[in-house]
C-alpha positions as CSV (number, residue, x, y, z in Angstrom):
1,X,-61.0,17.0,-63.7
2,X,-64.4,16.6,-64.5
3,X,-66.7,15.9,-67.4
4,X,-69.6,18.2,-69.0
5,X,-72.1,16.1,-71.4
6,X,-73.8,17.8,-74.0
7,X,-76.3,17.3,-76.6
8,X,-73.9,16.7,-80.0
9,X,-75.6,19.0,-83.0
10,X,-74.9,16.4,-85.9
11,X,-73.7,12.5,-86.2
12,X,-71.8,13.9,-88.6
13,X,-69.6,16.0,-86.1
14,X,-67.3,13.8,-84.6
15,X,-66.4,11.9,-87.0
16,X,-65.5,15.3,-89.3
17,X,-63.5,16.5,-86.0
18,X,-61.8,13.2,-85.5
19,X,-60.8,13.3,-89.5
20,X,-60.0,16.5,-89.2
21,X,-57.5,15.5,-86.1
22,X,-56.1,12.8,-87.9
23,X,-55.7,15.0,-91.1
24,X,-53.0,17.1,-89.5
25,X,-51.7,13.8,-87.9
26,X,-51.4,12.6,-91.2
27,X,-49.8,16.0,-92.5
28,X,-47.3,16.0,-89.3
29,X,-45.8,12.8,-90.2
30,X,-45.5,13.6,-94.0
31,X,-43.4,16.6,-93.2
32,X,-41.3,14.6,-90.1
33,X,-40.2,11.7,-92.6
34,X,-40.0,14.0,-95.9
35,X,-36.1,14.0,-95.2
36,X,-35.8,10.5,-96.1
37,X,-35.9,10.9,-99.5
38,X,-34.2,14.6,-100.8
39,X,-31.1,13.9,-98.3
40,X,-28.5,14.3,-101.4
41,X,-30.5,17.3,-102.4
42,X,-30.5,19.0,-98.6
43,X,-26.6,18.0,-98.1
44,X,-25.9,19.7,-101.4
45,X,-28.4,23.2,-100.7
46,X,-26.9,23.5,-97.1
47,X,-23.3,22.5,-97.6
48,X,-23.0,20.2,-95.2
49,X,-22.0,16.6,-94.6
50,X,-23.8,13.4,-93.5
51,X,-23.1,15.0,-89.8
52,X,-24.5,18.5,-90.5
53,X,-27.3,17.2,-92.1
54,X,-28.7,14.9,-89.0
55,X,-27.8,17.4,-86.8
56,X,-30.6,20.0,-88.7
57,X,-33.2,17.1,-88.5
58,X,-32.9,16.1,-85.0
59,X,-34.2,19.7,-84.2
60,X,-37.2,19.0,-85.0
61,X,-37.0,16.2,-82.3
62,X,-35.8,18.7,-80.1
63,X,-38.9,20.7,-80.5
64,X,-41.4,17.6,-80.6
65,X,-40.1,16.3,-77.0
66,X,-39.7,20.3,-75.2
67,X,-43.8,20.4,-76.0
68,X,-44.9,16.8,-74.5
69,X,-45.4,17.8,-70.9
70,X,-46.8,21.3,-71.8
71,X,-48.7,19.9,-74.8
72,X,-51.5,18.7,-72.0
73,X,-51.9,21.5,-69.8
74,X,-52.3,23.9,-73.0
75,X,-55.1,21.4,-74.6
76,X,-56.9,21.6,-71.1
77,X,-56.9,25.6,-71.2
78,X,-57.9,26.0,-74.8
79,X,-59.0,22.9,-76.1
80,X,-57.1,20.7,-78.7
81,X,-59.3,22.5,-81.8
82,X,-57.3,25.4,-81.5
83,X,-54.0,24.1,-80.4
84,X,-54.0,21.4,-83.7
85,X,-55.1,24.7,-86.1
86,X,-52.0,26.7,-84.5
87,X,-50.4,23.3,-84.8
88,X,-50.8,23.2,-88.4
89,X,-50.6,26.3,-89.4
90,X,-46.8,26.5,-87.4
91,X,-45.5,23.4,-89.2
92,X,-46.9,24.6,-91.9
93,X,-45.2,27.7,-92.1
94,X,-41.9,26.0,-90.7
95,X,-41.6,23.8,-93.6
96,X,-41.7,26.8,-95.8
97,X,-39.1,28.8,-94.1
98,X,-36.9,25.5,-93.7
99,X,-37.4,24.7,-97.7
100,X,-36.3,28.7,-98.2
101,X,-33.2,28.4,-95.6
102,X,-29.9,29.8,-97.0
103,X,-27.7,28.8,-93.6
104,X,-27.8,25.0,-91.5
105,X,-28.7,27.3,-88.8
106,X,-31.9,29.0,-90.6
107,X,-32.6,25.5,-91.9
108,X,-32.4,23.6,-87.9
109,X,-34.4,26.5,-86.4
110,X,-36.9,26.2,-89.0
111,X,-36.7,22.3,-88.3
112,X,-37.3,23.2,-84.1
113,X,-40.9,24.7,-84.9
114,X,-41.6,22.1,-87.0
115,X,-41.2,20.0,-84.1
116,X,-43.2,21.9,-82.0
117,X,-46.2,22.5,-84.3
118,X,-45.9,18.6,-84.9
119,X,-46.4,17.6,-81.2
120,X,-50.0,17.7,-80.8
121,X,-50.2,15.5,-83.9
122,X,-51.5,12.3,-82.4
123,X,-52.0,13.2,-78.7
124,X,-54.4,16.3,-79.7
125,X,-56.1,13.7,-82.1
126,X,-56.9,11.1,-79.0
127,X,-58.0,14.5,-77.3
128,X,-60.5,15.4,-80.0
129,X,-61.9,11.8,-79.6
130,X,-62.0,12.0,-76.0
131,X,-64.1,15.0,-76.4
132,X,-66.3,13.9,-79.6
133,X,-67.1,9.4,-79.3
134,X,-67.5,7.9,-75.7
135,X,-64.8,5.7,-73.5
136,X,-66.1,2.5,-75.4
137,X,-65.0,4.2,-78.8
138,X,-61.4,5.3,-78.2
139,X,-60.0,1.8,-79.5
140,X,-61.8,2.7,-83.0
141,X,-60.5,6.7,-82.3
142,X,-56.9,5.1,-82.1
143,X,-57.0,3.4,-85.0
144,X,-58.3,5.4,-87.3
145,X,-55.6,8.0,-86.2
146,X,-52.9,5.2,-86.5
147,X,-54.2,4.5,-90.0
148,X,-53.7,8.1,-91.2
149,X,-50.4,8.7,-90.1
150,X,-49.7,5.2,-92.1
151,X,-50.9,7.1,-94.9
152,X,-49.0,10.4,-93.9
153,X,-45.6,8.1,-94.0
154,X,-46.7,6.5,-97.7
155,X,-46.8,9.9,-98.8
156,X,-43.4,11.1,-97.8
157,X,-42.2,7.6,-99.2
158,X,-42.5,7.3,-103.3
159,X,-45.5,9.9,-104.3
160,X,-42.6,12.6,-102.3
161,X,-39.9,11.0,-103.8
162,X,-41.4,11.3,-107.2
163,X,-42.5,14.8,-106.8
164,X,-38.5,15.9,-105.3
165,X,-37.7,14.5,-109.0
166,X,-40.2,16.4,-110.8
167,X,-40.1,19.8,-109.8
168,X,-37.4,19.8,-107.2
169,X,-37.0,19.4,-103.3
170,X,-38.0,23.2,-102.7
171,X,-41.0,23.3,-104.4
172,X,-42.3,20.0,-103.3
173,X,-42.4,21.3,-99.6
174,X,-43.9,24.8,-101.2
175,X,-46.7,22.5,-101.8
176,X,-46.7,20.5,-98.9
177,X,-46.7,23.6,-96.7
178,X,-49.7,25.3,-98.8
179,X,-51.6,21.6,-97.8
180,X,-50.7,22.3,-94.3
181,X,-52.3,25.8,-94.2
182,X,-55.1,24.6,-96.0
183,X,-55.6,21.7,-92.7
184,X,-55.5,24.3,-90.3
185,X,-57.7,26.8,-91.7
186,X,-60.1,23.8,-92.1
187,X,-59.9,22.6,-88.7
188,X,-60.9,25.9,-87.4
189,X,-64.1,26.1,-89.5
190,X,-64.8,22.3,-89.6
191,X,-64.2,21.3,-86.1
192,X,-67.1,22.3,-83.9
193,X,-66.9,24.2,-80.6
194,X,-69.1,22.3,-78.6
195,X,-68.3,18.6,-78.6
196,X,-70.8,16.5,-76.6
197,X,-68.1,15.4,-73.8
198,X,-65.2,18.2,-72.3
199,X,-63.0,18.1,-69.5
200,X,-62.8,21.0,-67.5
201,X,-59.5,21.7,-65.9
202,X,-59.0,21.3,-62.2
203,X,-58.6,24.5,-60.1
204,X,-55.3,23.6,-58.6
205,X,-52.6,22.6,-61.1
206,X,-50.7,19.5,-59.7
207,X,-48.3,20.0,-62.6
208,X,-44.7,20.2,-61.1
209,X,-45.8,17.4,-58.3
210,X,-46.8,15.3,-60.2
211,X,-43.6,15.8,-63.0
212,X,-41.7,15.5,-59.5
213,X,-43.1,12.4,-58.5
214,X,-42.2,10.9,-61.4
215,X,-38.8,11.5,-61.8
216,X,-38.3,10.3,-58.2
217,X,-39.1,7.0,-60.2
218,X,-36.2,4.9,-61.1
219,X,-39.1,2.5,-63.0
220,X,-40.4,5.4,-64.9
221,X,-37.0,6.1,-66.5
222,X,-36.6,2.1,-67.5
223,X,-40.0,2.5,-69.2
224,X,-38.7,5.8,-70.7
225,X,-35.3,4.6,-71.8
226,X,-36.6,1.4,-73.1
227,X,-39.7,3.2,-75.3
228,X,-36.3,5.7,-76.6
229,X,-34.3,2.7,-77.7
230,X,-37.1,0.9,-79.2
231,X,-38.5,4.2,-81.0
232,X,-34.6,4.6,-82.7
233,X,-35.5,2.3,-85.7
234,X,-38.5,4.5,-86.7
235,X,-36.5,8.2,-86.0
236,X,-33.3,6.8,-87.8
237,X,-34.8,4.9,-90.3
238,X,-37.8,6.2,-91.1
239,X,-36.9,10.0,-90.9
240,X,-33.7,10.2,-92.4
241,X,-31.1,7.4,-93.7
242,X,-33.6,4.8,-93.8
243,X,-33.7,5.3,-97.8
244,X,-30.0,6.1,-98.4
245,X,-29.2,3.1,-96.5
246,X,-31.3,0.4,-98.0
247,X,-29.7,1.9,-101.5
248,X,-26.4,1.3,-100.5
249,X,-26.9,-2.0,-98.9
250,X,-29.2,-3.9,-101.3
251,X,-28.0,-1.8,-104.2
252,X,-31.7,-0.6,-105.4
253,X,-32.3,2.7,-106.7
254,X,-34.2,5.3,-104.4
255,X,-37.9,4.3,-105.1
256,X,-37.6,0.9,-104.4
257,X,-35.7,2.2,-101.1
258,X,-38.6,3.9,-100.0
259,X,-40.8,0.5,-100.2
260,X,-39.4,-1.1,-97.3
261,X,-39.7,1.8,-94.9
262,X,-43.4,2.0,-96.1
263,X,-43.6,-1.7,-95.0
264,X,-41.9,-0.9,-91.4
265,X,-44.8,1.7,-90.9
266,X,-47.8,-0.7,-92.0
267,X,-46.2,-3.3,-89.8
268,X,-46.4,-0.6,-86.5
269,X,-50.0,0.2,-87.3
270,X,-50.9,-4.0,-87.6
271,X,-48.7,-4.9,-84.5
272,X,-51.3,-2.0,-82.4
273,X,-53.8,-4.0,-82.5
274,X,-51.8,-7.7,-81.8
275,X,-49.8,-6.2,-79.4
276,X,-53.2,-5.4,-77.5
277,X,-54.5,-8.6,-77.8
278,X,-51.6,-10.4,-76.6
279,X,-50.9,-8.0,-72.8
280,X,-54.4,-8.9,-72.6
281,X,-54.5,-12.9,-73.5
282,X,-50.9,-13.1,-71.2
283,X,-52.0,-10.8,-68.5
284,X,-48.8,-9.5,-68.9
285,X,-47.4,-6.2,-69.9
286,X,-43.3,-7.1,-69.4
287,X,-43.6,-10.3,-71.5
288,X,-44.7,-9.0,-74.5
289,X,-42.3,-6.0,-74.0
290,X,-39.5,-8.3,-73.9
291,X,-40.5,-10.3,-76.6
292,X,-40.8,-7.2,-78.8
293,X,-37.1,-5.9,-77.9
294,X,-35.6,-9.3,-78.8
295,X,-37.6,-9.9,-82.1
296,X,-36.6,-6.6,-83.2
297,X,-33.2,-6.7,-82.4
298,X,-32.6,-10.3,-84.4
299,X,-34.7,-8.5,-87.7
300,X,-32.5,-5.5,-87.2
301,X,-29.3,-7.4,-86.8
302,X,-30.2,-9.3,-89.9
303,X,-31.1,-6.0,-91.9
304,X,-27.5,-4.6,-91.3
305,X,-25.4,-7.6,-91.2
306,X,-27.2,-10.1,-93.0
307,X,-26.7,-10.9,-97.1
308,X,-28.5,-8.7,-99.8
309,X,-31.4,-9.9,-99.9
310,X,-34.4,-9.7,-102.7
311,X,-36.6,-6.4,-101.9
312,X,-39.5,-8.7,-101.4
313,X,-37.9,-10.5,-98.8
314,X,-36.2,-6.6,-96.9
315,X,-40.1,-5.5,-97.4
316,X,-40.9,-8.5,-95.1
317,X,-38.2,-7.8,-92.6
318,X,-39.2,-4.4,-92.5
319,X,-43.1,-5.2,-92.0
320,X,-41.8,-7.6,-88.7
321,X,-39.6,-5.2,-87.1
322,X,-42.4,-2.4,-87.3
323,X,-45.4,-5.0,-86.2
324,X,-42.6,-6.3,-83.4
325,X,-41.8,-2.4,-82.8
326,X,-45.3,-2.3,-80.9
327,X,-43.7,-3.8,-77.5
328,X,-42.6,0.0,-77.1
329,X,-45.6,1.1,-76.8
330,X,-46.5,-0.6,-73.4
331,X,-43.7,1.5,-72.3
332,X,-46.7,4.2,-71.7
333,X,-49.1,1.9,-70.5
334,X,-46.7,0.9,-68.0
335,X,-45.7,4.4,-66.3
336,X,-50.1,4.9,-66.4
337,X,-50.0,2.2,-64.0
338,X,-47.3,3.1,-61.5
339,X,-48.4,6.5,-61.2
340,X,-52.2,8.4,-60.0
341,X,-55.0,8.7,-62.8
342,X,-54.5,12.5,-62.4
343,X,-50.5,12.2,-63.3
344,X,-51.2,9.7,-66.3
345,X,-51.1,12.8,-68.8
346,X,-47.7,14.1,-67.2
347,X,-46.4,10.4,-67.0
348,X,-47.1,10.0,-70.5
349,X,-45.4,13.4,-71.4
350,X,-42.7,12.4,-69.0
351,X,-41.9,9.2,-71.2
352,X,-42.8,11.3,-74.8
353,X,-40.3,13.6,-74.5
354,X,-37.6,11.0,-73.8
355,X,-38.4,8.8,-76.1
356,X,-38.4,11.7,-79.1
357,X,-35.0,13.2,-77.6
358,X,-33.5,10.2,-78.8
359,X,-33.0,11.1,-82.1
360,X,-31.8,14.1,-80.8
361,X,-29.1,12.4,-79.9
362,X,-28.7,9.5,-82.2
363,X,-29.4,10.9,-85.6
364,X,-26.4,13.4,-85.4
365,X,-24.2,10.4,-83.9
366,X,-25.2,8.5,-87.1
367,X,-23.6,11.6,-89.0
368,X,-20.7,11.8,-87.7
369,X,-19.8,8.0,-87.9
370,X,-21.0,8.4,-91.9
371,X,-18.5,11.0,-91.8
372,X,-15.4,9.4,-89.9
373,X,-15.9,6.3,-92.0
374,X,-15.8,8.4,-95.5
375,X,-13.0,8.1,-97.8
376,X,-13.7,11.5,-99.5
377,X,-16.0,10.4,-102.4
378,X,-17.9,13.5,-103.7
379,X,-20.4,13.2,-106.6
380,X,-21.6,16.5,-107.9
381,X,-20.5,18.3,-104.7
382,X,-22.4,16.0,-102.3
383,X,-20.6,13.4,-100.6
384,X,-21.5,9.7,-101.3
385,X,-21.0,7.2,-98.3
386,X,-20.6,3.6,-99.3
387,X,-22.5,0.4,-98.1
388,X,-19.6,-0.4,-95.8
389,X,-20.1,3.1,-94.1
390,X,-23.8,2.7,-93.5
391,X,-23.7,-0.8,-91.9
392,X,-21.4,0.8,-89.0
393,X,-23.4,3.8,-88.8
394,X,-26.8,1.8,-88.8
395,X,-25.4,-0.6,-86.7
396,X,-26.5,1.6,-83.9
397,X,-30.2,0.1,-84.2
398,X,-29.7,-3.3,-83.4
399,X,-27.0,-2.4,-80.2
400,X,-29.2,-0.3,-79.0
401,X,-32.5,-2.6,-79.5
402,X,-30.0,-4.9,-77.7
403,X,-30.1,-2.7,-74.7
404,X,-33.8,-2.3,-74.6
405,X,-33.9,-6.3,-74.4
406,X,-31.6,-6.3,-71.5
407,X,-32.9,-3.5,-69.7
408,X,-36.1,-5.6,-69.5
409,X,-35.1,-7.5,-66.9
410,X,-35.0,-4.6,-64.6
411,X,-38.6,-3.9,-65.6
412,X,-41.5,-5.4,-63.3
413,X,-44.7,-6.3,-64.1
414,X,-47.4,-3.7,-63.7
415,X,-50.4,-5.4,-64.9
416,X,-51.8,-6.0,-61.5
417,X,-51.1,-2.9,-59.6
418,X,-53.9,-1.2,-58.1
419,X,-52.1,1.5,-56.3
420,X,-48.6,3.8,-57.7
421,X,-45.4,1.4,-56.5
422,X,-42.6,3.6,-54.5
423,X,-39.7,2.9,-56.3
């Protein structure tokens, strides 16, 4: 693949297409976590149980990890610009039709293209960057993204909670989808069409190859594997009975539950930059791997097992387990290094879409442990699950962060590698 510089038209340019970017990467994660805090409300519109419920959610997981591997060969062909606009515009548009759903099914279908119009969120931001700021910049580019989707996930926290009280969970996405048409109308007109530094795609596609080489790989399905596991606390917690839980277990009323989960999120965005430091200052990438996967599974075991606790002290334990979440992320950094520099967007794919197929999985599995655990309890028609019945539903997180940790020790080191390792 090779590079075409040209002259930028403005100083302003890039950094209006990298807010832009990190607008709709914002927007995304507003709409991904909104769940969180109208469950009671959904359960109740839909008729359906803790298990029905999950299972409309994790479509949207469905639809973000079917798009990872794609997602790259679609931004070389047309350019990120106009895959983030259709981006926006499609999750825009799915959170209305989901918010108007009269059946589970209309509702998880509408919940699949949300998915899909959320998948370019953050890798078609680092795109735009690539295109707009040189190499040296992309550090600063990652941040800045990280730091809006913080802000995207304090949104769908209390100010979404607040509005679901005031005017109701249906009309609170009616506006949230309007501010998601409004994004990708603007990143069509703001974004411009010539950034100073574009990739053109190579004449022969090495797609399939390199997708084959990789799951030849039995170390590219550890780091996959382990980056799902350690991703569950933020799809389980963060998207969907992350607030019901926390009310039920420290006995707090729903906007103080959506405190702690903001804390988780500020914790992932601080631990980035740590995290990079310390593979760095340990030359090391399976160290601090492993010492992420244990730390978060003794916060996560004390979360669900341990004592109430004040909600300044849970806000603390949330902030560690997201800054000790980051040992996930070398998970990509990893499969970069075992495979060519021309496979390192399908490797990363190759590990995205595992890692979001998790919740597939897991979030329904949650539901229908809620709902073998239930003793029948209904509060104006929508089932109420008790403290005991989250902490054996929730206490998937820590057995599973459990597994990460022991799965490290099948991990090597990849730090020094120069050339792709065979097996």
């Amino acid at each position: 693949m090779t590079k075409t510089v040209t002259k930028s038209t403005s100083n302003l340019a890039p950094w209006l297409a990298l807010f832009m970017g990190g607008l709709f990467y914002c927007f995304q994660f507003l709409v991904r976590v909104s769940p969180n805090v109208m469950t009671d409300e959904l359960m109740l519109s839909f008729l359906v149980d803790a298990a029905g419920l999950s299972f409309i959610i994790a479509w949207s997981n469905a639809g973000y990890s079917m798009m990872q591997i794609p997602l790259g060969v679609l931004m070389d062909r047309l350019g990120p610009r106009r895959i983030i606009a259709a981006g926006a515009i499609l999750c825009a548009v799915s959170t209305y039709f989901f918010s108007i759903a009269t059946t589970p099914y209309l509702a998880g279908a509408s919940r699949f293209m949300i998915g899909i119009g959320s998948a370019c969120g953050y890798l078609g931001t680092l795109k735009l960057g690539s295109q707009w700021f040189t190499r040296d910049k992309m550090p600063m580019v990652v941040s800045i993204t990280m730091t809006l989707g913080i802000v995207g996930a304090s949104i769908g926290g209390l100010p979404l909670e607040f509005l679901v009280n005031s005017v109701g969970w249906q009309s609170s996405l009616h506006l949230v989808a309007l501010a998601g048409m409004i994004i990708g109308a603007a990143v069509l007109f703001v974004v411009g069409k010539n950034p100073p530094y574009h990739a053109h795609a190579p004449e022969e596609d090495h797609l399939l190859v390199d997708l084959f080489a990789i799951v030849k790989k039995p170390q590219a399905w550890l780091f996959a594997i382990f980056g799902m596991l350690m991703y569950l606390p933020l799809d389980l917690m963060g998207t969907l009975w992350g607030v019901s839980f926390l009310e039920k277990k420290f006995n707090i009323p729903e906007s103080e539950a959506t405190v702690p989960i903001l804390f988780m999120f500020i914790g992932v965005a601080l631990g980035s930059f740590f995290f990079a430091w310390l593979t760095d200052a340990w030359n090391s990438r399976k160290k601090p791997m492993v010492l992420g996967a244990i730390l978060t599974t003794a916060l996560y075991f004390l979360i669900v097992f341990g004592p109430p606790l004040s909600i300044e002290l849970v806000c603390v334990l949330f902030l560690l387990s997201g800054f000790f979440f980051n040992g996930q992320l070398l998970a990509f950094t990893c499969i970069c290094e075992i495979m060519p520099l021309h496979a390192s967007g399908v490797a990363v794919g190759f590990v995205n879409s595992i890692v979001m197929l998790g919740g597939f999985f897991f979030m329904p599995l949650v539901g229908e442990i809620l709902v073998a655990f239930w003793d029948g309890t209904m509060l104006d028609g929508v089932p109420q699950y008790s403290a005991a019945d989250f902490q054996i539903a929730i206490a998937i997180i820590p057995i599973c962060l459990g597994i990460a940790f022991l799965m490290t020790k099948g991990i090597r080191e990849t730090i020094h590698l120069h050339k792709p390792v065979e097996k």
